[in-house]
C-alpha positions as a LaTeX table, in Angstrom:
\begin{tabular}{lrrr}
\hline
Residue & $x$ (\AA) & $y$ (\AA) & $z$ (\AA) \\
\hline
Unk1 & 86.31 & $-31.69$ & $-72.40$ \\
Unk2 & 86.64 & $-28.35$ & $-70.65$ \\
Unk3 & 84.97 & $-26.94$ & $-73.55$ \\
Unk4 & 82.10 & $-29.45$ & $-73.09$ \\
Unk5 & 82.13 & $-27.63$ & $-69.52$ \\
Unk6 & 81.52 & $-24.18$ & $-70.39$ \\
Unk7 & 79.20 & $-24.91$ & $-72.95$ \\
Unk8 & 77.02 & $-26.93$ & $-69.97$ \\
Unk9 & 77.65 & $-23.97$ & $-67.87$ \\
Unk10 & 76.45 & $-21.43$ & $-70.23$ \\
Unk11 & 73.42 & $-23.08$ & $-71.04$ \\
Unk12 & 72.64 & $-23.74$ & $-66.64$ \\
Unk13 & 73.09 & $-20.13$ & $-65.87$ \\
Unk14 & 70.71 & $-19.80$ & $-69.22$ \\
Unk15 & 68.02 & $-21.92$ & $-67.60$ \\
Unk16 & 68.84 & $-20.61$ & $-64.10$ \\
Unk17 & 68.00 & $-17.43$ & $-65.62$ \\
Unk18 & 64.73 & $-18.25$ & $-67.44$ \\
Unk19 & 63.27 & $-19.99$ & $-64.48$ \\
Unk20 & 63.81 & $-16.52$ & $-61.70$ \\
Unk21 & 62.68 & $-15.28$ & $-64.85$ \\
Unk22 & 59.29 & $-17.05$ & $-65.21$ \\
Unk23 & 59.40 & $-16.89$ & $-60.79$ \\
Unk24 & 58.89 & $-13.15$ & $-61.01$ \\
Unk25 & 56.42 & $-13.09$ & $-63.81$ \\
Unk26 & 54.34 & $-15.30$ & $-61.38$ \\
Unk27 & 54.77 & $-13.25$ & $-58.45$ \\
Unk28 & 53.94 & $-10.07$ & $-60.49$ \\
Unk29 & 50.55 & $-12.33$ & $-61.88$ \\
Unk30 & 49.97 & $-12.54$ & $-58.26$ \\
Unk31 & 50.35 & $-9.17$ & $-56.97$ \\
Unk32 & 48.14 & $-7.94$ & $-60.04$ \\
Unk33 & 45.11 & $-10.57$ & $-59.45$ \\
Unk34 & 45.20 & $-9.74$ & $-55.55$ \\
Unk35 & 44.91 & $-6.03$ & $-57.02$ \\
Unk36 & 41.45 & $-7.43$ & $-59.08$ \\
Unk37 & 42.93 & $-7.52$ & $-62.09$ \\
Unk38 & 42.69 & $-10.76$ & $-64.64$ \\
Unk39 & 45.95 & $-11.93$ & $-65.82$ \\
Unk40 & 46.99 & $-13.61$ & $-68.63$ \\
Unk41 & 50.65 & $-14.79$ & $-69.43$ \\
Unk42 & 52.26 & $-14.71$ & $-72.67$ \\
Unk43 & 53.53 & $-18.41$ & $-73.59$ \\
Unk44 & 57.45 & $-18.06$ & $-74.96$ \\
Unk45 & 58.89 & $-21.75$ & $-76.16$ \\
Unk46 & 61.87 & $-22.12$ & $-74.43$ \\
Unk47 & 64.25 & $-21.69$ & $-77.36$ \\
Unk48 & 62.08 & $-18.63$ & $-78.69$ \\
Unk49 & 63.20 & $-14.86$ & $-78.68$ \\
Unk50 & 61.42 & $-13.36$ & $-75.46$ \\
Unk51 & 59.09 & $-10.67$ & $-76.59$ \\
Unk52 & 58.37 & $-7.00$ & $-75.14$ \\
Unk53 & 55.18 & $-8.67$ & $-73.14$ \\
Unk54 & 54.94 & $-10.98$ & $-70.64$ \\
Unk55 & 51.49 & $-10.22$ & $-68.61$ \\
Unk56 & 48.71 & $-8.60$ & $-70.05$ \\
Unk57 & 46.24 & $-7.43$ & $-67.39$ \\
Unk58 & 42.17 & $-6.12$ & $-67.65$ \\
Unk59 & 40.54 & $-4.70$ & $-65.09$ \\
Unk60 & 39.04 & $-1.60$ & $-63.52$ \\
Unk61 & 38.71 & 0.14 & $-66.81$ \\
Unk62 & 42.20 & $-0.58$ & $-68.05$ \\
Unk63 & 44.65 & $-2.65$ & $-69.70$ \\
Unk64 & 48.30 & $-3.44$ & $-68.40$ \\
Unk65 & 50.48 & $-4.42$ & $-70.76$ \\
Unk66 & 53.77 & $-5.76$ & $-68.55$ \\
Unk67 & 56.77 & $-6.76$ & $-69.34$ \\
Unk68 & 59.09 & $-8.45$ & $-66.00$ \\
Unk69 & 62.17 & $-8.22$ & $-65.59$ \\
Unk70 & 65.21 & $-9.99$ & $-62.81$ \\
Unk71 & 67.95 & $-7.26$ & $-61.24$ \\
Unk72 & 68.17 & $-4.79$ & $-64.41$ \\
Unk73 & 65.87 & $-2.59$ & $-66.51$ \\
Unk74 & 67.55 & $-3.82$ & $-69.48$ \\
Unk75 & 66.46 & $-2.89$ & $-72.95$ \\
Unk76 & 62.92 & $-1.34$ & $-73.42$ \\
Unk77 & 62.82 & 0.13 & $-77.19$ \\
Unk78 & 60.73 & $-3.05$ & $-77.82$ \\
Unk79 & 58.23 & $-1.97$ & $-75.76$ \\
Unk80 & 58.58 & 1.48 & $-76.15$ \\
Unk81 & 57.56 & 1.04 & $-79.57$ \\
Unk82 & 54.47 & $-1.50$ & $-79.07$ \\
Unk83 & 51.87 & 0.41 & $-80.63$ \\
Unk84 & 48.51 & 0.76 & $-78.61$ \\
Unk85 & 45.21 & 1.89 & $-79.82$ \\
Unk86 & 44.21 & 5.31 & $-79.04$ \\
Unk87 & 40.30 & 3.92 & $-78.08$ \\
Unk88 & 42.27 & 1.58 & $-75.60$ \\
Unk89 & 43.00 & 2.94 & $-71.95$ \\
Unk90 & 46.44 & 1.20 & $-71.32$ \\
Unk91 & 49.68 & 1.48 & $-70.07$ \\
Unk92 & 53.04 & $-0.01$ & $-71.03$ \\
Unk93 & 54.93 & $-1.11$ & $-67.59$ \\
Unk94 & 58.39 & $-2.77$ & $-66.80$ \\
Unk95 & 58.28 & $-4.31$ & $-63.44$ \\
Unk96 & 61.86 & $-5.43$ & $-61.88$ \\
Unk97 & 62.27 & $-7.87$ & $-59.39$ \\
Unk98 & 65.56 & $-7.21$ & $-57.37$ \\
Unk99 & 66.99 & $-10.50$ & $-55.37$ \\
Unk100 & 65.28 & $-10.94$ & $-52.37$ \\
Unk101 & 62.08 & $-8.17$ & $-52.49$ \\
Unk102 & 58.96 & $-9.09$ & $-52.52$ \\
Unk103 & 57.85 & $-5.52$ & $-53.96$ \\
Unk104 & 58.87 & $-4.85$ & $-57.67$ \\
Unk105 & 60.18 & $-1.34$ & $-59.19$ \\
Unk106 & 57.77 & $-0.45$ & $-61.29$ \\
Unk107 & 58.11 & 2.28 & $-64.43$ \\
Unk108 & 55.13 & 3.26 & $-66.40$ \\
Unk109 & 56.33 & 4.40 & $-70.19$ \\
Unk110 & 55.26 & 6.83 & $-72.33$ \\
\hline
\end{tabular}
């Protein structure tokens, strides 16, 4: 049974996770349409790999593509490596959310 209990507790802090997770993707939407900026969020199933994009933004001459992350910069090679055409005027962002600011960190990358 106390295997049954870790197992439960692995997959809470998982959803835990995923919903400050999806949280901060909606507060970034937010802060990017009160900028004048249309928003659209990537759909990832639930059980699905999470991939290097999570809000893609158009507006004032430019494309956003964002990727939001909760407390750590984590791994960005994915997105590093998203390839984005040279006719395109875009930028490749990872916003992080720390716990309790409103305000993300926000890294453009080359």
């Amino acid at each position: 049974m106390a295997g049954t209990r870790a197992t439960l507790g692995a997959v809470g802090a998982e959803m835990n996770a995923r919903s400050k997770g999806q949280r901060n993707e909606l507060k970034a939407q937010r802060l990017l349409e009160k900028w004048g900026y249309t928003v659209f969020r990537l759909y990832q199933p639930m059980m699905a790999p999470q991939g290097p994009i999570d809000l893609i933004a158009v507006g004032m001459g430019r494309v956003r593509f964002v990727q939001v992350r909760s407390g750590q910069w984590g791994d960005l090679r994915a997105l590093k490596a998203l390839e984005v055409p040279e006719q395109l005027t875009a930028t490749k962002e990872v916003w992080r959310f720390d716990d309790r600011v409103a305000e993300p960190k926000q890294r453009v990358l080359e």
